[in-house]
C-alpha positions in Angstrom: 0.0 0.0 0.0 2.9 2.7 1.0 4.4 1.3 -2.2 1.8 2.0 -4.3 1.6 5.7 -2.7 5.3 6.6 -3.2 4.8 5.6 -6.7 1.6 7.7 -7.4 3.6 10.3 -5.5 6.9 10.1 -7.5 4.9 9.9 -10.9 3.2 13.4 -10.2 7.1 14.6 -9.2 8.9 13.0 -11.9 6.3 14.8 -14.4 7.9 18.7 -13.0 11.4 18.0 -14.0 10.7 16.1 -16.9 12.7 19.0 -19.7 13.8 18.3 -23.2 17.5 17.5 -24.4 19.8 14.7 -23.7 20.2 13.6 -20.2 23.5 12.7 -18.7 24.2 9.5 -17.5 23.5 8.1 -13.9 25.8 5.6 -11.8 23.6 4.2 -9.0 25.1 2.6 -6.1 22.7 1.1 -3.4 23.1 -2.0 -1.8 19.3 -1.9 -0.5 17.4 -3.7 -3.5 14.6 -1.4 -3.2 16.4 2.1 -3.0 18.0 1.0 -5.7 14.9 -0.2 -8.1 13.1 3.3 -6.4 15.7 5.8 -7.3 16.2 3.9 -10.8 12.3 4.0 -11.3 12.3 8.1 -10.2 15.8 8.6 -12.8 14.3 6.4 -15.6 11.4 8.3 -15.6 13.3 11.4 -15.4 15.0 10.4 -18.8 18.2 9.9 -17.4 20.3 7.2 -18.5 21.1 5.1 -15.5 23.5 2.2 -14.6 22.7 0.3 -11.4 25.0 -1.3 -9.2 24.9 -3.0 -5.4 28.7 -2.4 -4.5 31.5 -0.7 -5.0 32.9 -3.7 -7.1 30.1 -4.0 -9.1 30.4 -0.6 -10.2 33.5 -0.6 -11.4 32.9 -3.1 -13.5 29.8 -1.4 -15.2 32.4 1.1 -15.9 34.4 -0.8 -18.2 34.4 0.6 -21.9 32.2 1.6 -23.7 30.2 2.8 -20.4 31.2 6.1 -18.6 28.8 8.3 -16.2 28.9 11.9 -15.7 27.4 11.3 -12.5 27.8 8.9 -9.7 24.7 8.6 -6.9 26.3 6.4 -4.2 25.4 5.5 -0.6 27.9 6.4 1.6 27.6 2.6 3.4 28.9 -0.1 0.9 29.9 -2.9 0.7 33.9 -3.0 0.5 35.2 0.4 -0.6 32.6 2.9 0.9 31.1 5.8 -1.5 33.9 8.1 -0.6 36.6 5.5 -1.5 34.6 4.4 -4.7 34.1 8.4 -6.1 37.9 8.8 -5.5 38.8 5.7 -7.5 36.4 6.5 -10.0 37.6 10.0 -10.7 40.7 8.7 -11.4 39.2 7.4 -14.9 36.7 10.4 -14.9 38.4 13.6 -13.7 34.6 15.5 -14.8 32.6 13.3 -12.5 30.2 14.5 -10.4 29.4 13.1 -7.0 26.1 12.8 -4.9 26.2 10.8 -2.0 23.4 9.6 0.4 23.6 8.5 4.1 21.1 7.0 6.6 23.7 7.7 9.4 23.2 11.6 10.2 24.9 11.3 13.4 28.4 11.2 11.3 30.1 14.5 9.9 30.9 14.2 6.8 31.1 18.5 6.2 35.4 17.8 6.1 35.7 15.2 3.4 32.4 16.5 1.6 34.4 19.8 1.1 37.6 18.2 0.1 36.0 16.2 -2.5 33.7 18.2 -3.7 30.5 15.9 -3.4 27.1 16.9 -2.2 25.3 15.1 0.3 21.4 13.7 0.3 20.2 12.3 4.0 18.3 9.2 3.7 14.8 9.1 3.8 14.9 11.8 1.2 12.1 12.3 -1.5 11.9 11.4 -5.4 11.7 15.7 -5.6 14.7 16.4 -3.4 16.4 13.9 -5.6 15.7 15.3 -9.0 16.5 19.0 -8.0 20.2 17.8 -6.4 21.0 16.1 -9.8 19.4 18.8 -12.0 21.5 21.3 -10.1 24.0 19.3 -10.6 24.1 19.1 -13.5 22.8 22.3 -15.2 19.7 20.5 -16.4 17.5 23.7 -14.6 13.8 22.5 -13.6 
């Protein structure tokens, strides 16, 4: 039943940042199997190309050419490298990327390393809107 809500709810959302032109291209990394399929459904919809992984290791492989992201969406909590760790490795290939990084844990300060690597942070629950403007801000897409 919530299900069913959030999707009714992120349908009507989705709809307000739907713009014309090419999208860019969406790394997810979520070892939850239903944040991941949620936030996938939400950037889908969006029109953004997207490329879903459940670990750090898992995304790195996706990665292999012809792939390449122009943004990676991340928990912070992963499975082996974290989403700090796996954004530093990654921009190593992809010196452009941009980073947004979600946590459950706000009792952790993250301001430090957020600043030195130059990644914005989303705190979990947050909603299919909150999502779309972060990325859209992003990346320049304006909505």
């Amino acid at each position: 039943m919530q299900e069913n809500r959030f999707r009714k709810r992120r349908n009507r959302t989705v709809a307000q940042f739907l713009n014309k032109g090419p999208r860019p291209t969406i790394l997810v990394v979520e070892d939850d199997n239903r944040v991941r399929d949620a936030v996938c459904g939400v950037l889908n919809a969006a029109g953004y190309r997207v490329l879903a992984a459940a670990s750090s290791s898992h995304a790195r492989e996706l990665l292999k050419p012809p792939n390449s992201v122009d943004v990676l969406f991340a928990d912070i909590t992963l499975p082996g490298k974290n989403g700090f760790q796996l954004a530093e490795d990654l921009r190593g290939a992809i010196p452009h990327l941009k980073v947004l990084l979600a946590s459950g844990y706000p009792e952790y300060n993250y301001s430090e390393i957020k600043r030195e690597m130059q990644v914005l942070h989303l705190a979990k629950p947050y909603s299919a809107a909150l999502l779309l403007q972060s990325l859209n801000a992003m990346v320049g897409t304006g909505a």
